[in-house]
C-alpha positions as CSV (number, residue, x, y, z in Angstrom):
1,X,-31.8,34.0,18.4
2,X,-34.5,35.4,16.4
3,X,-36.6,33.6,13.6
4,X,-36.3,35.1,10.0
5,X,-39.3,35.3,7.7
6,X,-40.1,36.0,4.9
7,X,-42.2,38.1,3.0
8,X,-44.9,35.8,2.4
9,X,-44.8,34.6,6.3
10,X,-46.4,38.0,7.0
11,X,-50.1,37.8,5.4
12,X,-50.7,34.0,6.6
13,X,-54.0,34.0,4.6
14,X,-52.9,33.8,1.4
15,X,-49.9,31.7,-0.2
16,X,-47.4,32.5,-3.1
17,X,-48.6,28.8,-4.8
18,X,-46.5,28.0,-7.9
19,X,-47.3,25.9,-10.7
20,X,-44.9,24.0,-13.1
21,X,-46.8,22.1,-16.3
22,X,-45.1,18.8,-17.2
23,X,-43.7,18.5,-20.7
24,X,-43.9,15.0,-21.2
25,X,-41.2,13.5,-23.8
26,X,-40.0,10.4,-25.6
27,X,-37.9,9.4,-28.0
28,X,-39.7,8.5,-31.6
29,X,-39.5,4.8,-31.3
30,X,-39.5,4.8,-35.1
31,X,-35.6,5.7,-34.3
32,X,-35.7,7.9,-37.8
33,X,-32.7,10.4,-37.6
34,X,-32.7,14.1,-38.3
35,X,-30.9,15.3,-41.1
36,X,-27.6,17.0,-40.6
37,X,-28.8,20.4,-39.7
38,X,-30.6,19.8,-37.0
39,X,-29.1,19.1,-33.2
40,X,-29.5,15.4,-32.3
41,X,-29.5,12.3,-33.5
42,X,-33.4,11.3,-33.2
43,X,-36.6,13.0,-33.0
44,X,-38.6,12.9,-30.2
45,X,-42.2,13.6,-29.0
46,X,-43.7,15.4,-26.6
47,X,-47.1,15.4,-25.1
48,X,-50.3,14.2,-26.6
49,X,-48.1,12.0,-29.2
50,X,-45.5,10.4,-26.2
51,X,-48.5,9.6,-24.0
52,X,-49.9,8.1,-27.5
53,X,-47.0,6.5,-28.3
54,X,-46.6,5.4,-24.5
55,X,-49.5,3.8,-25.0
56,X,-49.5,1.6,-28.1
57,X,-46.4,0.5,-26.7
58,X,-48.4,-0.4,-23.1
59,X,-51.3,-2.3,-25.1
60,X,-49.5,-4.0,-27.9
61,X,-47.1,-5.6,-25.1
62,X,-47.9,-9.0,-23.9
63,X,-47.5,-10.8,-20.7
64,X,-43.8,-11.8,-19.5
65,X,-42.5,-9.8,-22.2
66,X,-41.1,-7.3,-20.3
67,X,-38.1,-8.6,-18.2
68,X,-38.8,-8.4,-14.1
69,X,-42.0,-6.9,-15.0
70,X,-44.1,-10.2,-15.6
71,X,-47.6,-8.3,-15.3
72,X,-47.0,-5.1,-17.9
73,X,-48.7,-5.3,-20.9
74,X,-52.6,-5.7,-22.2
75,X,-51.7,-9.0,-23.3
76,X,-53.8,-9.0,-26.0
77,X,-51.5,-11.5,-28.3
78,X,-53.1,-14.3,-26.7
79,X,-56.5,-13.5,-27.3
80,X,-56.4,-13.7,-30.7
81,X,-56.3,-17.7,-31.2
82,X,-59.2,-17.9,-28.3
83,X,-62.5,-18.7,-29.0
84,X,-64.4,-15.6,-29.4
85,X,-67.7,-15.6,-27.3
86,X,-70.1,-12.9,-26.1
87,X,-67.0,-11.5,-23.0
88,X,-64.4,-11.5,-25.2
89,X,-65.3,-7.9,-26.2
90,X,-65.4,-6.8,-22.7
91,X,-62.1,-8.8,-21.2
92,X,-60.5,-6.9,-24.0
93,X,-61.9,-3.7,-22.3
94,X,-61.2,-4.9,-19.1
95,X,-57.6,-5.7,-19.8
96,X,-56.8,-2.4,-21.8
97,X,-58.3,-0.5,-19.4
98,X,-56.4,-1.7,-16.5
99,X,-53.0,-1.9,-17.8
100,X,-53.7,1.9,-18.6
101,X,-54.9,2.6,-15.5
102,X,-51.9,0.6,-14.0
103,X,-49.0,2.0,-16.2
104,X,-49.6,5.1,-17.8
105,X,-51.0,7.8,-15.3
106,X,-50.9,10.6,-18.3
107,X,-53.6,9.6,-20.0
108,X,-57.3,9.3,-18.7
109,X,-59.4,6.4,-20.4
110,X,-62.9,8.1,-22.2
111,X,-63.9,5.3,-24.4
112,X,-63.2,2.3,-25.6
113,X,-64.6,0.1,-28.8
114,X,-63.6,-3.9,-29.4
115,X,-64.0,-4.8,-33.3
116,X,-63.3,-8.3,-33.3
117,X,-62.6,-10.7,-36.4
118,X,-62.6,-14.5,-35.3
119,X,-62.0,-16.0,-38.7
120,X,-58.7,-13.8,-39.7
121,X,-57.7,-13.8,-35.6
122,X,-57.3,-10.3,-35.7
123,X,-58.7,-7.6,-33.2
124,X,-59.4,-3.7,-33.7
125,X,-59.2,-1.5,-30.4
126,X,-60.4,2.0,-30.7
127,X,-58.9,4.1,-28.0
128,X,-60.5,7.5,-27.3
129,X,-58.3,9.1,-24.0
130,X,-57.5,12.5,-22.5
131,X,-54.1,13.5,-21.5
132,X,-53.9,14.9,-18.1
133,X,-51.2,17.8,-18.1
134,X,-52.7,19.7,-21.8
135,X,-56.6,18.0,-21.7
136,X,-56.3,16.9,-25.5
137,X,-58.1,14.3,-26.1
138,X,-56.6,12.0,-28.3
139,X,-57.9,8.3,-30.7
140,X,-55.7,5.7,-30.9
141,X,-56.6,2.6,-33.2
142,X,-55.1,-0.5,-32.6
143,X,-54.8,-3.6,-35.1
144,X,-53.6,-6.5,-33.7
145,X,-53.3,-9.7,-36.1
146,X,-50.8,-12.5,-35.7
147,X,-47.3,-12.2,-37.2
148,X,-47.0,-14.2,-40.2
149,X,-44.1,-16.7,-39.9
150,X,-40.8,-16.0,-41.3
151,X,-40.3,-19.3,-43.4
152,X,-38.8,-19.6,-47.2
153,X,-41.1,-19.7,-49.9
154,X,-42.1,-23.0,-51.3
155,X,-42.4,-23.1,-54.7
156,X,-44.7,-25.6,-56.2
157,X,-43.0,-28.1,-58.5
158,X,-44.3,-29.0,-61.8
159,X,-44.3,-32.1,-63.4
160,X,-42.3,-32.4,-67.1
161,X,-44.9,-32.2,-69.9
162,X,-46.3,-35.7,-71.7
163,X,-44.8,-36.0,-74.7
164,X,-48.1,-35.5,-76.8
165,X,-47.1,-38.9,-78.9
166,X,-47.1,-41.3,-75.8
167,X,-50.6,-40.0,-74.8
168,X,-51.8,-41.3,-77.9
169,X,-49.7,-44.5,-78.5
170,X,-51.6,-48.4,-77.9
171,X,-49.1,-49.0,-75.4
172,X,-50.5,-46.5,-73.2
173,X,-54.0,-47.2,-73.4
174,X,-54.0,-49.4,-70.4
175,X,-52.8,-46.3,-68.4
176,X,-54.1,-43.2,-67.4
177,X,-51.6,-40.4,-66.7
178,X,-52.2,-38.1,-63.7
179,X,-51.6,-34.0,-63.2
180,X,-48.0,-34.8,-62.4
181,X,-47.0,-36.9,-65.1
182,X,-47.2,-40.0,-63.7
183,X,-49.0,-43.4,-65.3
184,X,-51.9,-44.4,-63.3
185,X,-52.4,-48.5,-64.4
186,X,-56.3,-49.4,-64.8
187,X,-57.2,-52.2,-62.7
């Protein structure tokens, strides 16, 4: 039985090599629909703004959030009610950094800047990475503040107004009558 080559087999020192570029794609997580027209039901990206939107999605996901994936996420929710101190800036880094590193193998990590602002609990990441497959380089800014609880407004009640002619009468001289309406007795 003889062996069948082919044509590359005959010149061993050189290879046919071939290349295929990734397109990398997502849906547009804003889930806004294309108009009639169009084919599809929802735009999506591709590249530099999927690895982008890849992610914001990776950094603004906390801890546990993710089910059967306990440790996916930058987890930076529950910095933001810590005491700020000299290392926050840099476990900020530290965590951003290797949840990228971890979780999103498109992108390569070229900088990173930590803005933080302790008295509104709110933190500013500036992301400056490189995607792999096209070599873009691409800036991502992050604000991450605490979500404001969903409760019903409360509006403040007012007192009725003091009949001006009470005020003034000898009956109430012994009292003094507060910002709600109410007689305060002297003692």
């Amino acid at each position: 039985m003889s062996k069948v080559f082919s044509t590359e087999d005959k010149n061993l020192q050189s290879s046919v090599r071939v290349v295929r570029k990734k397109l990398y794609s997502d849906i547009d997580l804003t889930l806004s629909t294309k108009s009639s027209g169009q084919v599809g039901d929802v735009y999506k990206k591709t590249d530099a703004s999927a690895v982008k939107q890849a992610i914001k999605t990776l950094v603004m996901t906390n801890r546990f959030e993710k089910p059967y994936r306990p440790s996916y996420g930058g987890n930076l929710g529950g910095m933001l009610f810590e005491l700020a101190t000299e290392d926050t800036g840099e476990e900020i880094i530290e965590r951003v950094t290797q949840s990228i590193e971890r979780y999103e193998p498109r992108a390569k990590i070229l900088n990173i800047d930590v803005f933080s602002n302790p008295d509104q609990n709110s933190i500013s990441v500036l992301l400056e990475f490189r995607v792999i497959n096209t070599n873009a380089v691409e800036t991502l800014n992050l604000n991450i503040r605490p979500s404001a609880p969903r409760t019903a407004e409360v509006l403040p009640t007012t007192a009725p107004p003091v009949p001006v002619d009470v005020l003034l009468s000898d009956e109430a001289a012994d009292f003094i009558v507060s910002e709600q309406g109410e007689y305060i007795a002297y003692d």
